[in-house]
C-alpha positions as CSV (number, residue, x, y, z in Angstrom):
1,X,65.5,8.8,-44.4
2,X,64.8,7.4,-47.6
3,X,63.0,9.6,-50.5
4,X,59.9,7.7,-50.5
5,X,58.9,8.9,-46.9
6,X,56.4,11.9,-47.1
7,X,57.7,14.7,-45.2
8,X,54.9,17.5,-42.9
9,X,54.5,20.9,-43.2
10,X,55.3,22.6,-39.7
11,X,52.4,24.6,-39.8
12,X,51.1,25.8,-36.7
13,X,54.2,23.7,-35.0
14,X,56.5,25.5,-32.8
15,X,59.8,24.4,-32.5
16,X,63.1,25.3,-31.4
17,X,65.7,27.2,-33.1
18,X,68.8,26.2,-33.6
19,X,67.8,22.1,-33.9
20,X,69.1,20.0,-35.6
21,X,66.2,17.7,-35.5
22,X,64.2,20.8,-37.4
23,X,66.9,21.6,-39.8
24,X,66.5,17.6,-41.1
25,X,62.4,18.6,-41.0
26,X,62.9,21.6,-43.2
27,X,65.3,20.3,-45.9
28,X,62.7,17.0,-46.1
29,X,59.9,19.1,-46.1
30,X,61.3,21.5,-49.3
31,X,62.1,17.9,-51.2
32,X,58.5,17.1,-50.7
33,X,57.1,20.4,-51.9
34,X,59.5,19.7,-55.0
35,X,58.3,16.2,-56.0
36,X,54.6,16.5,-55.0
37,X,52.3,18.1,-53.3
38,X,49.7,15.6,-52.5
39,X,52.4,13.8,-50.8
40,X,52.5,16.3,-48.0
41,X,50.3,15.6,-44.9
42,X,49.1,18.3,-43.1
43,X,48.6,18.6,-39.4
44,X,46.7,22.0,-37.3
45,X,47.8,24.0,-34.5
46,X,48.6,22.2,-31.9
47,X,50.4,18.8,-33.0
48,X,53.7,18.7,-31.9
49,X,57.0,16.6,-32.7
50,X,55.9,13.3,-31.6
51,X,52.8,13.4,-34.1
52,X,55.6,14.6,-37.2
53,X,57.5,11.3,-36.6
54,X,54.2,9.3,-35.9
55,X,53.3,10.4,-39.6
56,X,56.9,9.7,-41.3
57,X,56.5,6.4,-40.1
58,X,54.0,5.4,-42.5
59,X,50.8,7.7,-42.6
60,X,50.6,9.7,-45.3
61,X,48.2,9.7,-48.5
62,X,50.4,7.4,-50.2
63,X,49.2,4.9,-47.7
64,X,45.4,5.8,-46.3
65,X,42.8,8.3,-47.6
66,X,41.5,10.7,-44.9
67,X,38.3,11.6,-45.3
68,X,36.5,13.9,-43.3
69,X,32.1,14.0,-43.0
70,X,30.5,17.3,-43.9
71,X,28.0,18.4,-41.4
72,X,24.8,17.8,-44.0
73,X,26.2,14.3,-45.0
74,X,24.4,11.3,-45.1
75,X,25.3,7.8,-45.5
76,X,24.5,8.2,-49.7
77,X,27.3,10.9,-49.6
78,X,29.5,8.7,-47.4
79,X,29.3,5.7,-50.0
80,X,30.4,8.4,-52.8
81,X,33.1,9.6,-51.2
82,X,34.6,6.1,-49.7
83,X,33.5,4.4,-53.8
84,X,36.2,7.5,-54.6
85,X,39.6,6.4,-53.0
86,X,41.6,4.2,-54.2
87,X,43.7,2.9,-51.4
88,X,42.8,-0.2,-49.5
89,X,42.4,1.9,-46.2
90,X,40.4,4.8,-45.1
91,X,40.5,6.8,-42.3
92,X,37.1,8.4,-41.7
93,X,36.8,11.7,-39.9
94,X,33.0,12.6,-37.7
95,X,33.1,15.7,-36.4
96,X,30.5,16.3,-33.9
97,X,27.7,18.3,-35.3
98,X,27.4,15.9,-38.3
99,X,23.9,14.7,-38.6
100,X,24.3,11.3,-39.8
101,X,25.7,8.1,-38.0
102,X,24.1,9.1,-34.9
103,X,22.9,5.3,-33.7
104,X,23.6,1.7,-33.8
105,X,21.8,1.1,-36.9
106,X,23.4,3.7,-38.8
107,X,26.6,1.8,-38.0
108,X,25.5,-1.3,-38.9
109,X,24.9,-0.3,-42.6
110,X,28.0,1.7,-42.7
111,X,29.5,-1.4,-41.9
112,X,28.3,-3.7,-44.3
113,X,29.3,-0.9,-46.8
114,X,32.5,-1.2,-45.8
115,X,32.4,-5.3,-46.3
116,X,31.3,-4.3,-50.1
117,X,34.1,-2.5,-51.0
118,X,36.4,-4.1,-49.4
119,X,38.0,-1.2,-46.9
120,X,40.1,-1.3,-44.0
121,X,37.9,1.4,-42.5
122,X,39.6,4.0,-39.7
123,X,36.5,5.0,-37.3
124,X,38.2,9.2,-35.7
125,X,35.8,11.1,-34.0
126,X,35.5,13.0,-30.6
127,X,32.3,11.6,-29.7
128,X,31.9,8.9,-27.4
129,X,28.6,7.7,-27.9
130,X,29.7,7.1,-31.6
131,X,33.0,5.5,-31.0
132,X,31.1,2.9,-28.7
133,X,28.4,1.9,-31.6
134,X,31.3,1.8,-33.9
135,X,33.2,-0.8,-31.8
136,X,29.7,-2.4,-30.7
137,X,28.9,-2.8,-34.7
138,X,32.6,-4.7,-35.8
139,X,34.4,-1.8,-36.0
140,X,38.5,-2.9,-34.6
141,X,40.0,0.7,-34.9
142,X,37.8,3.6,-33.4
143,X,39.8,6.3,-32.5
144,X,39.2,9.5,-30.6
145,X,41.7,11.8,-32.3
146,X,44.2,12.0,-35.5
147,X,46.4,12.4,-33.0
148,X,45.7,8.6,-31.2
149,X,45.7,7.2,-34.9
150,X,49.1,8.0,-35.6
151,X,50.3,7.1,-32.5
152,X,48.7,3.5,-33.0
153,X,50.7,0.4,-34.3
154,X,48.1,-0.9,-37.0
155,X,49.9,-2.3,-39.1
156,X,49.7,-1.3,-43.3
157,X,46.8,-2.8,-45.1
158,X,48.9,-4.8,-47.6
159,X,46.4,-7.5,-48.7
160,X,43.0,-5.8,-47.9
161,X,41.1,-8.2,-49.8
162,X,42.3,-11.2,-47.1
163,X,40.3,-8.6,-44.3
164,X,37.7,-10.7,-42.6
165,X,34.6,-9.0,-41.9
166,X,31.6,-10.1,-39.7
167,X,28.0,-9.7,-41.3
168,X,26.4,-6.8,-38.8
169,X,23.1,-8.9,-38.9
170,X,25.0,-11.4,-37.3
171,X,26.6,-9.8,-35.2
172,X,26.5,-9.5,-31.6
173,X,28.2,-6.4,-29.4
174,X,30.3,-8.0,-26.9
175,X,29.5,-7.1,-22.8
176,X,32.5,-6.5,-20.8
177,X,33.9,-9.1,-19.0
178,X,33.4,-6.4,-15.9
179,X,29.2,-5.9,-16.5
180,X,29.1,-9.8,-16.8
181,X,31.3,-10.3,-13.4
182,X,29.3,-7.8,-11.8
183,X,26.2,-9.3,-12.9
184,X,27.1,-12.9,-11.9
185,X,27.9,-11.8,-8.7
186,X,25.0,-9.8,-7.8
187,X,23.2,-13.3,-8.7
188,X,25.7,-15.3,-6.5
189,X,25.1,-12.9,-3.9
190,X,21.1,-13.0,-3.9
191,X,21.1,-16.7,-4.1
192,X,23.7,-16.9,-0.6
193,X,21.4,-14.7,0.8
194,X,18.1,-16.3,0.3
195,X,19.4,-19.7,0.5
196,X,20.8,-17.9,4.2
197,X,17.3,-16.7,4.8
198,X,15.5,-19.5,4.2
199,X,18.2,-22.0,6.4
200,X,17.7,-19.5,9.8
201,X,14.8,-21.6,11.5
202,X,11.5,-19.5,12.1
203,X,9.3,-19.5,14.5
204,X,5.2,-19.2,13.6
205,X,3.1,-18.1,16.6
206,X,-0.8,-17.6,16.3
207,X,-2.3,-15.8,18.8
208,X,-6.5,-15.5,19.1
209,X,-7.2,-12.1,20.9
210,X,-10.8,-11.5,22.9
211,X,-13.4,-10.3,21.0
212,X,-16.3,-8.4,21.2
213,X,-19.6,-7.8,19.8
214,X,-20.7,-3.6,19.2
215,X,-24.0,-3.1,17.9
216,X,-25.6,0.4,17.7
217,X,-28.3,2.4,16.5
218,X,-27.2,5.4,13.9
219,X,-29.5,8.2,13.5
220,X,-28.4,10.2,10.4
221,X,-30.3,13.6,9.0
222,X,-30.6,13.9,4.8
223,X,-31.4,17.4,3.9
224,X,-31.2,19.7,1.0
225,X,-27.6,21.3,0.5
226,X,-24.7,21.4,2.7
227,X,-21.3,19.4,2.3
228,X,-22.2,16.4,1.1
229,X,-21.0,13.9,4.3
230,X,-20.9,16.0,7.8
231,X,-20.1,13.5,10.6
232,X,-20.0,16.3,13.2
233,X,-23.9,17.0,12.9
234,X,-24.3,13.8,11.7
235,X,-25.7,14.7,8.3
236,X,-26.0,14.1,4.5
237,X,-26.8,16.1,1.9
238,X,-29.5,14.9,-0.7
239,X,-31.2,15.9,-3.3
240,X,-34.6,16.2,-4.5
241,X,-36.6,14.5,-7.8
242,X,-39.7,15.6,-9.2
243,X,-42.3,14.6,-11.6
244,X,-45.8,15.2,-12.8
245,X,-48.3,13.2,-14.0
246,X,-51.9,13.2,-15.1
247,X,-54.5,9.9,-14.6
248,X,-57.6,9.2,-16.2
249,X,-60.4,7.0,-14.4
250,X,-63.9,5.9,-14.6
251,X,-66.5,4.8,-11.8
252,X,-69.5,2.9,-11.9
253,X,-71.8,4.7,-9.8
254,X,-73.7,1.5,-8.5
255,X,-71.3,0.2,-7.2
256,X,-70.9,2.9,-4.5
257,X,-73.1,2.5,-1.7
258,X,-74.5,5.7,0.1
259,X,-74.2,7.1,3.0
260,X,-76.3,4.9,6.0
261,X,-79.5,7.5,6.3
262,X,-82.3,5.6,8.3
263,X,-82.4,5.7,11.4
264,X,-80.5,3.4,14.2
265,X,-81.1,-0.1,15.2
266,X,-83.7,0.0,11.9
267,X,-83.2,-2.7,9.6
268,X,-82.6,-1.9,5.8
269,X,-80.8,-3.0,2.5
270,X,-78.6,-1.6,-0.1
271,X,-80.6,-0.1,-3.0
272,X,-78.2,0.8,-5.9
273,X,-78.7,3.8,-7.6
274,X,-77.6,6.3,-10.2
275,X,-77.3,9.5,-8.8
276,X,-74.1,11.3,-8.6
277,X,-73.3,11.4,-5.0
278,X,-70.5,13.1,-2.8
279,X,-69.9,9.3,-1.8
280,X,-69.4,8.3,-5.0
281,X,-66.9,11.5,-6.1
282,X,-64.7,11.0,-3.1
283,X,-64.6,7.4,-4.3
284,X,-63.5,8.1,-7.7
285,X,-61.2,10.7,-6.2
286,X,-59.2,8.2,-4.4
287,X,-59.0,5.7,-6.9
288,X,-57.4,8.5,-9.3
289,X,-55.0,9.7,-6.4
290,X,-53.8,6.2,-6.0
291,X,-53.1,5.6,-9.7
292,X,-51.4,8.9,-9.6
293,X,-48.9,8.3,-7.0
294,X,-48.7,4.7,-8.2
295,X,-46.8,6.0,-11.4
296,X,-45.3,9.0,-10.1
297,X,-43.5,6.5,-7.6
298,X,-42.2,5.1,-10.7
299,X,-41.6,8.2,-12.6
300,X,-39.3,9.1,-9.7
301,X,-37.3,5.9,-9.2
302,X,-36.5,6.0,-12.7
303,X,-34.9,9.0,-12.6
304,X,-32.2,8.2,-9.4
305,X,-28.7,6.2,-10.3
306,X,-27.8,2.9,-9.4
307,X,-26.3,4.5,-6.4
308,X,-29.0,6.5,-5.0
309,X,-31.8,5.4,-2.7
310,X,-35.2,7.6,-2.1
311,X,-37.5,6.2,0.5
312,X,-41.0,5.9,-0.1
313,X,-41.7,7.9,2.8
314,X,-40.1,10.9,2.1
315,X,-42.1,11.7,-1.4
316,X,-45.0,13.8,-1.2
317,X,-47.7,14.5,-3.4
318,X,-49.8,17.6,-4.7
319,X,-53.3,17.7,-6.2
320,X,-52.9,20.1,-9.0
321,X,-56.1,20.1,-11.2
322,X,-59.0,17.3,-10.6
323,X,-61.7,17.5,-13.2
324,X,-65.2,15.5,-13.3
325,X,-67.9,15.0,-16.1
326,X,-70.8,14.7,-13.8
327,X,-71.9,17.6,-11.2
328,X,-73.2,15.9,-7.8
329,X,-77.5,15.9,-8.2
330,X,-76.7,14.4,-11.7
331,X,-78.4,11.1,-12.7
332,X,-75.5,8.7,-14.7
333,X,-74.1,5.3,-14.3
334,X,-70.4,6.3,-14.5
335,X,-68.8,8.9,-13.5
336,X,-65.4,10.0,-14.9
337,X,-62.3,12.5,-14.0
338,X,-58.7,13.3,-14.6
339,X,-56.2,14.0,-12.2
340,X,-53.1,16.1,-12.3
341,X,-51.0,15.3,-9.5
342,X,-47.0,16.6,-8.8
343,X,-44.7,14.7,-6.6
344,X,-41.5,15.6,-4.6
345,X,-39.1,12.9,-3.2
346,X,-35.5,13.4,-1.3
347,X,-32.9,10.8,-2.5
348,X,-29.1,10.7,-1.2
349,X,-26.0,8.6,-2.1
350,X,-25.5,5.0,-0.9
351,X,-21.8,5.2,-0.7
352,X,-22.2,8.3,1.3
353,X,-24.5,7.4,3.6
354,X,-22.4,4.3,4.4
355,X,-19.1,6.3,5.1
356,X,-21.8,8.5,7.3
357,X,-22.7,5.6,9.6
358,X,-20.0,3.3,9.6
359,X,-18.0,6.8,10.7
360,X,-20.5,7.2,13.7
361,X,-20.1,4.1,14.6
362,X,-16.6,3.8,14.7
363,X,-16.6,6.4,16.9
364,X,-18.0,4.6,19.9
365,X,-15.3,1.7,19.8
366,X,-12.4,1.7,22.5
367,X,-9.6,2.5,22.2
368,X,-8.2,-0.5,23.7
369,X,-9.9,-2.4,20.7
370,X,-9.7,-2.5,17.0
371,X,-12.7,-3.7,14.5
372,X,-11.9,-6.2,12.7
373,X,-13.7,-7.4,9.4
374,X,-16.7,-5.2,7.8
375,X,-19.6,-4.7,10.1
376,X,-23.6,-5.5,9.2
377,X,-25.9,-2.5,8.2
378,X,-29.4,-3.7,8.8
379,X,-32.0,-2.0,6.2
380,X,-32.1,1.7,7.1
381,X,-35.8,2.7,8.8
382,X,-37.5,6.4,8.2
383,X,-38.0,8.2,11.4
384,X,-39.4,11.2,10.3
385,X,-39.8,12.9,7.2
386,X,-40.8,16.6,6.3
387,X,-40.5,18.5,3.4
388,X,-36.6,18.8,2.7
389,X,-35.6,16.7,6.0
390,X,-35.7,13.4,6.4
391,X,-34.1,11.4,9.8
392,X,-33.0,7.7,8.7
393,X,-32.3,5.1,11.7
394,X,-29.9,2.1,11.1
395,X,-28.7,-0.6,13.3
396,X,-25.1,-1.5,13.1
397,X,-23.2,-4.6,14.3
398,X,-19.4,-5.7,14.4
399,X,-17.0,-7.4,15.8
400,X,-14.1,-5.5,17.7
401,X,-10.8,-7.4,19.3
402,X,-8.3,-6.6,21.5
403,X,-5.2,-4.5,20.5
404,X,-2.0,-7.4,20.3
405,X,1.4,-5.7,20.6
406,X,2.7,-8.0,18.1
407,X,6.5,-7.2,18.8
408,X,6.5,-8.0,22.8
409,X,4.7,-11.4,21.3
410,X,7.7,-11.9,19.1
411,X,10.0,-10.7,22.1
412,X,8.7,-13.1,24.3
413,X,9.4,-16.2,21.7
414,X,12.9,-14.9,20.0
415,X,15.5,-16.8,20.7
416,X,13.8,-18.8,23.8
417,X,12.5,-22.6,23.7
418,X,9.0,-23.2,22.7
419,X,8.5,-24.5,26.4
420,X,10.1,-20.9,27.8
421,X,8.2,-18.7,25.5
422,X,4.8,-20.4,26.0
423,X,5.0,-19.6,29.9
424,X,6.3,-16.0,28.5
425,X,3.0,-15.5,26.6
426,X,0.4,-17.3,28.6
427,X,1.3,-13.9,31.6
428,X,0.4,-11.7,28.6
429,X,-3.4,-10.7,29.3
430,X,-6.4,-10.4,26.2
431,X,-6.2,-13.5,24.6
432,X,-9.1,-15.4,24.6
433,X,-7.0,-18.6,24.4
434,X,-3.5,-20.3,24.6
435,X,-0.6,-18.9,22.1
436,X,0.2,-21.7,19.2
437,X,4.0,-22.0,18.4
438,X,5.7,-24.0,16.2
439,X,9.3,-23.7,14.5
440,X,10.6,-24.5,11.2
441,X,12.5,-26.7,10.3
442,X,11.3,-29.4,12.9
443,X,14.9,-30.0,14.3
444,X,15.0,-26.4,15.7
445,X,14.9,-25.6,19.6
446,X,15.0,-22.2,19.1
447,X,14.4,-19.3,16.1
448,X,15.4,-15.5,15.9
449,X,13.2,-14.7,12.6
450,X,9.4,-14.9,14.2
451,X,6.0,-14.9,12.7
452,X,3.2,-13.4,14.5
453,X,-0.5,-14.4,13.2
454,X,-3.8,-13.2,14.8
455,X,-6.6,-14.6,14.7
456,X,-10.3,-13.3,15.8
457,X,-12.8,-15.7,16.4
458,X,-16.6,-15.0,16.8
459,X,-17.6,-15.0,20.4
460,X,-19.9,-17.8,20.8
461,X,-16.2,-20.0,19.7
462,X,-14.5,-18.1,22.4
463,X,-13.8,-20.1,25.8
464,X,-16.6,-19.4,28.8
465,X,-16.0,-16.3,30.5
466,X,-13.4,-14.7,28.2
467,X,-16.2,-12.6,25.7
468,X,-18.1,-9.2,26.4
469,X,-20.3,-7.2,24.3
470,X,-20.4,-3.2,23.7
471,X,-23.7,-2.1,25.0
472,X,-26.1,-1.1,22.2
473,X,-27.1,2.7,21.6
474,X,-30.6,3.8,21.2
């Protein structure tokens, strides 16, 4: 052992009596406390012989600088401390809890600081998620331990200035060969399998089930209150909308004829004249009356949504005040009055009234048969309407085809000729016409994959004596 080899301090280091191996250790160790301290390199509870020798090989600070990163470090503090040494390589300590270098990024810079002052830079810490950004960002010796380092064979940084380093903008972290194997044969695989897919012939059957034609009357009450759509009692809830309003009008009193007054079968002509008559106050009454509903019709309409309906029959209309300016007797050739009239109309929810009566009339299809597209509402009548209750009447029509067990149709054709399997599917019963099959690609006589399309035709396209139509309700 020559005297420029750095000796360890035992510290912590248990070791056999009696050796030696340790005797040699001790008598280096005092001729390295004699010539200088800072040449001693110390390691904690728990190394053992292997790491001594590892570190008289060559580690020691007269080769490297170890330098450890304080908790509240950050990459300012870092560049101090590495602008400080003066060897050519560094051995850079992260503990865990150390709030810096916690990302990619923060590696990247740390390595183009290294670049500018020309380091061999030593990447030790515990973590794994650090040592893999470290070796993602350039970095060719990440270790997990003090330990691993000086157990490696990296050989001394004699020329650190002939280092090559790789710009981290530039740089790109290598993918295992393993993720890209994996990946490219997931790909191969997909490709065998749809290419595999695609070359199994298929067969594409349409079949055109019997249809039938349900039409129905719906009666459906709208009331105040109440769940909003009841299809058991076959009800809606509404609401009601109110207004007020108050009409002006004037009447000329000749042109009001009176009452007849001579006698039958006598012969007479219509004098005009200017007294105020009961004729001609009921005349000017209706005339305000209609005005009155005329814009409280409006008034009302205004106030429902765009998806709210009030029928005209269901609003009524109150006579609050009437007021003339003439008495009957009185001579004039107008007469004038004002009007207050309320008005009360029930309104209910389109959407909801649809769910209503489709509803019912789903319930009267067979089970044997499915509807099939969206069936016709014809404008919605009033029946009856008093007060709070109003009964609406609509007439519903659809178009309802048979139930097709679509896998005995595709059992019938799997794996048979198209000659086999049309005979197969002409026994089945509810079609309204022959089974179409044809297989892809055209040189096939046979398929295992099968397509099964249906296809409901009106019934006036139907063949004679294959249609029926569901009996209408009141």
């Amino acid at each position: 052992m020559d005297g420029s080899a750095s000796c360890i301090s035992p510290k912590g280091l248990a070791s056999p009596n009696r050796s030696p191996v340790v005797a040699c250790l001790r008598e280096c160790m005092s001729a390295a406390r004699r010539r200088d301290e800072e040449n001693v390199v110390r390691l904690t509870a728990g190394d053992d012989m292997r790491s001594y020798i590892n570190a008289l090989a060559g580690h020691g600070p007269q080769h490297e600088t170890i330098i450890e990163v304080d908790r509240d470090d950050d990459l300012t503090s870092i560049r101090s401390k590495l602008e400080s040494t003066r060897l050519p390589r560094v051995v850079l300590v992260l503990p865990s809890d150390i709030k810096t270098l916690r990302d990619g990024l923060e590696f990247r810079v740390l390595r183009r600081l290294q670049r500018e002052l020309g380091l061999d830079l030593i990447i030790v810490s515990e973590d794994v998620a650090r040592r893999g950004f470290a070796q993602e960002n350039g970095f060719r010796h990440v270790f997990s331990s003090l330990r691993a380092y000086y157990s490696s064979k990296i050989p001394p940084p004699d020329r650190s200035e002939t280092i090559s380093f790789t710009d981290p903008e530039e740089f790109t972290p290598a993918i295992g060969v393993s993720r890209w194997g994996l990946l490219l044969g997931a790909m191969l695989a997909t490709i065998l399998v749809a290419v595999a897919y695609l070359a199994i012939p298929v067969a594409r059957v349409t079949v055109y089930p019997q249809t039938q034609a349900m039409s129905r009357d719906v009666e459906v009450l709208v009331e105040i209150g109440g769940p909003r759509v009841d299809i058991t009692s076959q009800r809606l809830s509404g609401h009601t909308v109110e207004t007020r309003v108050q009409v002006h009008a004037a009447l000329n009193v000749k042109d009001v004829a009176p009452a007849p007054a001579a006698p039958a079968g006598s012969s007479s002509t219509f004098q005009p004249t200017t007294q105020i008559t009961l004729q001609v106050r009921d005349a000017l009454r209706q005339e305000m009356l209609k005005q009155a509903n005329a814009q409280a019709m409006e008034q009302l309409k205004g106030q429902l949504k765009s998806s709210e309906t009030m029928p005209e029959q269901s609003v009524s209309t109150q006579i609050i005040a009437e007021r003339y300016d003439r008495n009957i007797g009185d001579t004039a050739d107008t007469l004038g009055g004002i009007m207050e009239v309320s008005a009360t109309g029930l309104a209910y929810n389109n959407d909801d009234f649809n769910q209503l009566v489709l509803s019912l009339w789903g319930q009267d299809i067979p089970r044997d048969l499915k509807q099939v597209g969206n069936p016709k509402m014809d404008p919605p009548q009033v029946v009856n309407a008093e007060g709070q209750h109003m009964t609406m009447r609509v007439r519903v029509s659809g178009l309802l085809q048979q139930n097709v067990d679509t896998g005995a149709v595709a059992a019938a054709v799997r794996g048979h000729r198209v000659s086999d399997a049309q005979k197969a599917l002409d026994t089945m019963r509810g079609f309204s016409r022959p089974a179409e099959i044809s297989l892809w690609p055209d040189w096939a006589t046979q398929a295992l994959r099968v397509q099964v399309r249906t296809v409901a035709e009106a019934p006036s396209a139907q063949q004679p004596g294959r249609t029926s139509q569901v009996g209408s309700g009141p």
